[in-house]
N, C-alpha and C positions, 0 to 999 in steps of 0.2 A: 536207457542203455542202447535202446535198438537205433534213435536219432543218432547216437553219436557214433555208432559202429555205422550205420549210412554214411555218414560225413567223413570218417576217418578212408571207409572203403575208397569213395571219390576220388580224396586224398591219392590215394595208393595208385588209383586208377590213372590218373592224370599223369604220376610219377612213370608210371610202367608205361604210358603212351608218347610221353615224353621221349623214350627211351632213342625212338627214331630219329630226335636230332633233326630232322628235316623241316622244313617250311612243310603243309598242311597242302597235298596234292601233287609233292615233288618227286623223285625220284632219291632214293634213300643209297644207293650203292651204285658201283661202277664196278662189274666184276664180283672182285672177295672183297674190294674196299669203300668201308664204307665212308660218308658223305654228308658230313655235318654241316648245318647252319652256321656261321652265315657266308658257308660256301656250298653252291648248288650247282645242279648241270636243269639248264633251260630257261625260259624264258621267266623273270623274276623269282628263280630260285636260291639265286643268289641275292647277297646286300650290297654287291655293286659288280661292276665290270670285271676289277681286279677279281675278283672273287668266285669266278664263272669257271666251272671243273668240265674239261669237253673228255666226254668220255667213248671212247674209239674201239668201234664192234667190231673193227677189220681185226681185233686179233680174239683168241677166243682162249681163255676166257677176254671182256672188252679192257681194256687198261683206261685209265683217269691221266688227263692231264691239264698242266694249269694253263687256262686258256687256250690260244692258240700256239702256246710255245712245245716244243719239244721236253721239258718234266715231267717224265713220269712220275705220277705222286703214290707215295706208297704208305703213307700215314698220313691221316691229317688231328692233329690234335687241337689243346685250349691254348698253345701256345706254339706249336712249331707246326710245319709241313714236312715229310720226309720225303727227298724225292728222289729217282736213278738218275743222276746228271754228272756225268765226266767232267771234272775239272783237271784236266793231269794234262803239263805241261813239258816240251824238251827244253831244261834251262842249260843247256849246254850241249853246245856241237862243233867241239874244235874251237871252238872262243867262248867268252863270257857271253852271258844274254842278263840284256835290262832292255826292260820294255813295259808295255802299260796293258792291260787285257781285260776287255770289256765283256760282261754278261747281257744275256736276253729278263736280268731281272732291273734293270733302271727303267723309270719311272713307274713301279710297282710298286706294289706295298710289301714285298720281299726283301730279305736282305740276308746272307751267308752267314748263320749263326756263330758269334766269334765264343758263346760256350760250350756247343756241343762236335765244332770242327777245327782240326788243327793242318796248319801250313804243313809239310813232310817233306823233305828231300831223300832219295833215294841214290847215293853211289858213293862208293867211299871217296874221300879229301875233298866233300865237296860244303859246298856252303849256301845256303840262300836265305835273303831279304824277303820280305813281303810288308808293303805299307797302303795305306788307304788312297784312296785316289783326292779325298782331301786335305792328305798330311797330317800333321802328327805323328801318332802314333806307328812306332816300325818296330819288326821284330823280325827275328834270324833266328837260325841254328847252324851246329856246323856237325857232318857223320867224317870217323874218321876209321880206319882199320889198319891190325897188324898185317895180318895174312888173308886175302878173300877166299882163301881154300877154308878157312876156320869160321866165316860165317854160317850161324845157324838161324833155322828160322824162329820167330818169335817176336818178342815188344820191339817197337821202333825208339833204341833207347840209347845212339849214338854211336853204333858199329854198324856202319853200312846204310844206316838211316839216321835220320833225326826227325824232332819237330819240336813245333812252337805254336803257341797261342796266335791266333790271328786281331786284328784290330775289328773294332767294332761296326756294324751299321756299312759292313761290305756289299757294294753292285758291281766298283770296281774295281780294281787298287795295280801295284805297279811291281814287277818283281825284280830283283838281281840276284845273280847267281853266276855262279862259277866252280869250277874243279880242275882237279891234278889229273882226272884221268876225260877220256874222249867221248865221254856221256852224264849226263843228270839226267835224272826226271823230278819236280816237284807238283805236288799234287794239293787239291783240297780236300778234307775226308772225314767224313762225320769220325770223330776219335775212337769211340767202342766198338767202332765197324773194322778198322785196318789191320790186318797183324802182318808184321814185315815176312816174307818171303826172298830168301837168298840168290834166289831165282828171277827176282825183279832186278836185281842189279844190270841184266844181260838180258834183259826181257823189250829194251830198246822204246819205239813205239809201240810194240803190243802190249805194253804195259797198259794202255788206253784201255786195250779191252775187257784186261783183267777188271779193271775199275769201276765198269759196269756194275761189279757185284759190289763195290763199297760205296753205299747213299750218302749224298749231301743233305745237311738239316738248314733248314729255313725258318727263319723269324719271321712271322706276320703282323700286320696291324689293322687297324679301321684308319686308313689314312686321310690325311689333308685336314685335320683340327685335331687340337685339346681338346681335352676334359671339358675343358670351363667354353670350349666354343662352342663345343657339340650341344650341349645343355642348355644352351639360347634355342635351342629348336628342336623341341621334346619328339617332335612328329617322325626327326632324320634319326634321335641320338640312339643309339644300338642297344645299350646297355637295360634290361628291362628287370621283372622287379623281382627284388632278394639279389641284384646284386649290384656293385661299384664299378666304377669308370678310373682306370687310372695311366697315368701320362706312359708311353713307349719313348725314353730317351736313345734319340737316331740321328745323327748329322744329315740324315735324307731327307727331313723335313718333319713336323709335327705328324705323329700318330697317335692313337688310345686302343686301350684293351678293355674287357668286360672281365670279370671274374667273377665267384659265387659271394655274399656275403657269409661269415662266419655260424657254421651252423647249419647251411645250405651246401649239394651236392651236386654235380653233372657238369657235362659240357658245354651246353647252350646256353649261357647267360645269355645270348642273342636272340632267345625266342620268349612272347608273354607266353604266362603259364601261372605262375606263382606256385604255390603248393606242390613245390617239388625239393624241398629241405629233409634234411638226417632227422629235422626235429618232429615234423610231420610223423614218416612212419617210425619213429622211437615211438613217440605219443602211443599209437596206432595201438603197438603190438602191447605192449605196458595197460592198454583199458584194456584191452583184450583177454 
């Protein structure tokens, strides 16, 4: 009994040390947020360039960001980044506006999550497009209202706002827009973050800075190979043991993900460890 409550303890040990997510001598937080594998701040902290979190003491508490870009990250998760980044655009000023507008996320392994952020236009009679800078896929809405004096605040559900799904595998894309009256704004916005404001109608450019407070979500990858490339060369392939390697489909180029296998728990499928499964301390407490 006592071998196997030893073995089981270990178990549990490994699991609970795990818990930090870091590379073994790294820095584990930036701030209140923390700082998982296989994204690090310092030198081989991270599992590549892309992936390098510079964490900036000039403010206090310090804030995280991705790289040397302007993102503040404000989550980083097994599948997304959350980060404070103004996407909010004038799509109208006294004429129609189409035009193309590039991000500081190409050539990254980022891309503007098309499930957890929706396109939004903001004024009544107005309308906008948004399409991928590769084509295909396009998608619109259109807000329209009776009386702007009868706007109230709440869901952006087609009086005063609208929105729409965006397309997939976004760094860049193109937008048109137009309206009946002498302003739009369209924005990007993580969806559960925005609740329309009547007040944004006449809010002009300061809408920008309301925006501040509504975060952009990010998809990430282990870019530049598949599954089946990475796995020619066991020594680079990220994925380590108790879990699966599987394809990130992205018009930006091949990438892959790590996830847990079934039965196994956490975020780091990017660090060795092993013996860090539900089944382990199930086990555990059940001899116990």
């Amino acid at each position: 009994m006592v071998p196997h409550l030893l073995l089981h303890l270990s178990c549990l040990t490994l699991v609970w040390a795990a818990s930090a997510e870091t590379k073994l001598g790294c820095q584990a937080q930036c701030g209140n947020i923390s700082i998982p594998y296989p994204f690090g701040m310092g030198e081989g902290c991270s599992i590549s360039p892309s992936h390098h979190i510079n964490c900036n003491t000039s403010y206090d508490p310090p804030k995280p960001f991705l790289g040397t870009t302007d993102n503040e990250v404000l989550e980083i998760s097994l599948y997304h980044v959350r980060v404070n980044k103004v996407l909010a655009f004038n799509c109208y000023d006294e004429a129609p506006v189409s035009g193309a507008h590039r991000t500081d996320l190409e050539g990254t392994p980022y891309t503007i999550s098309h499930t957890a952020n929706r396109f939004i236009v903001i004024e009544c009679d107005a309308y906008g497009l948004i399409r991928g800078s590769k084509g295909g896929f396009t998608s619109g809405c259109m807000s329209v209202c009776q009386e702007r004096e009868d706007l109230i605040d709440g869901a952006c559900s087609g009086e005063g706002c609208c929105q729409t799904t965006i397309p997939k595998g976004l760094q860049r894309f193109a937008i048109i827009a137009g309206s009946m009256s002498n302003h739009s704004t369209c924005h990007l916005a993580e969806q559960e973050r925005y609740r329309f404001k009547a007040s944004d109608l006449a809010a002009g450019t300061s809408f920008a800075a309301r925006s501040t407070d509504i975060p952009v979500v990010l998809d990430w990858v282990i870019v530049n190979q598949t599954c089946e490339e990475a796995r020619r060369n066991l020594s680079t392939f990220a994925c380590r043991e108790n879990s699966y390697c599987y394809d990130v489909d992205s018009d930006n180029g091949p990438g892959y993900r790590c996830s847990y296998n079934k039965g196994y728990e956490g975020n780091i499928p990017y660090l060795p460890g092993g013996c860090q499964g539900m089944l382990f301390s199930s086990y555990f407490h059940q001899t116990i």
